[in-house]
TORTORNU-111713 format. One record per residue (C-alpha): residue number from 0; x, y, z. Coordinates in Angstrom, 1 decimal, decimal comma. Layout:
N
    k      c1      c2      c3
  NUM       X       Y       Z
...
// end
This chain:
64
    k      c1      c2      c3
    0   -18,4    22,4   -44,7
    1   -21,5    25,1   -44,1
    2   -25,1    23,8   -43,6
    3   -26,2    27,1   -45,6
    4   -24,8    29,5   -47,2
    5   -26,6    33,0   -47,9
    6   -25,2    35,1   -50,5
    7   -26,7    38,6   -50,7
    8   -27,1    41,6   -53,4
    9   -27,4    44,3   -50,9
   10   -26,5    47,9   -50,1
   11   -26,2    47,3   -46,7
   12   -22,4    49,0   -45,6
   13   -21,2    46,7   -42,9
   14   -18,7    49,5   -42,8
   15   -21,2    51,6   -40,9
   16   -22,8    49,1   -38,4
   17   -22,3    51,7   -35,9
   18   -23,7    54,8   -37,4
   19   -26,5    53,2   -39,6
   20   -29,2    51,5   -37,6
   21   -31,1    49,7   -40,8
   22   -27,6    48,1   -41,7
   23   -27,2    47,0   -37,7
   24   -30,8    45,7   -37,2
   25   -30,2    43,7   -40,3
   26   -26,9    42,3   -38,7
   27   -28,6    41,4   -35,5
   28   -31,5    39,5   -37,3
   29   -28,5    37,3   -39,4
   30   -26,6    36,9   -36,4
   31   -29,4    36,0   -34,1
   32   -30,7    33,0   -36,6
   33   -26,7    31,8   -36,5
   34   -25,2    33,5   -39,6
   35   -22,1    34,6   -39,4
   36   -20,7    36,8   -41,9
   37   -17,5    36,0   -43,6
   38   -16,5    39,0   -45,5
   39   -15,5    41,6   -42,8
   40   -12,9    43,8   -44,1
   41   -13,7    46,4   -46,7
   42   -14,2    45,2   -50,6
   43   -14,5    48,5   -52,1
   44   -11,9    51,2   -51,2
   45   -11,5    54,5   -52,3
   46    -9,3    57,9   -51,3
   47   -12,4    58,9   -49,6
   48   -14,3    56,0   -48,3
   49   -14,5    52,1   -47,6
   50   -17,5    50,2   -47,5
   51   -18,4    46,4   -46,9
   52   -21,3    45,4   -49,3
   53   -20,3    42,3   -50,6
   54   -22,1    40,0   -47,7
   55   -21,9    36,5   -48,0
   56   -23,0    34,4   -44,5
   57   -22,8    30,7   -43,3
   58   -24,1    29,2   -41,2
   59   -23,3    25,7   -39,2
   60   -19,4    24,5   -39,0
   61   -17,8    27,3   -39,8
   62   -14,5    25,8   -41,6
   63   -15,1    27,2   -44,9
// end
C-alpha cells in the first residue's frame, strides 16, 4: 500500500527526459519530494514516435 498517490493530466513526455529540460526539472522536483513514477515504458506508440504522458506517482511503500 502507497501513502499517496498523485495522478496527473499532463503533457509532460517522460519519453524525452533527456532532451526536454521543463519535462526533467519537473521529474527532479517529484523525485526529490519521494515520488516515484510508476508508468515508465511508453503508453502511446506510433510508426513515428513514442511518448510517456500518462504519469501516475506513489509515494511511501512502493508494493503497489
Amino acid at each position: 500500500m502507497c501513502d499517496q498517490i498523485l495522478a496527473t493530466d499532463q503533457n509532460f513526455d517522460f519519453a524525452k527526459i533527456n532532451t526536454q529540460t521543463n519535462t526533467s526539472d519537473l521529474f527532479d522536483i517529484f523525485y526529490s519530494r519521494n515520488f516515484i513514477p510508476t508508468i515508465t515504458k511508453p503508453t502511446r506508440i506510433t510508426p513515428s514516435s513514442t511518448t510517456i504522458i500518462d504519469n501516475i506517482y506513489v509515494k511511501g511503500n512502493n508494493n503497489f
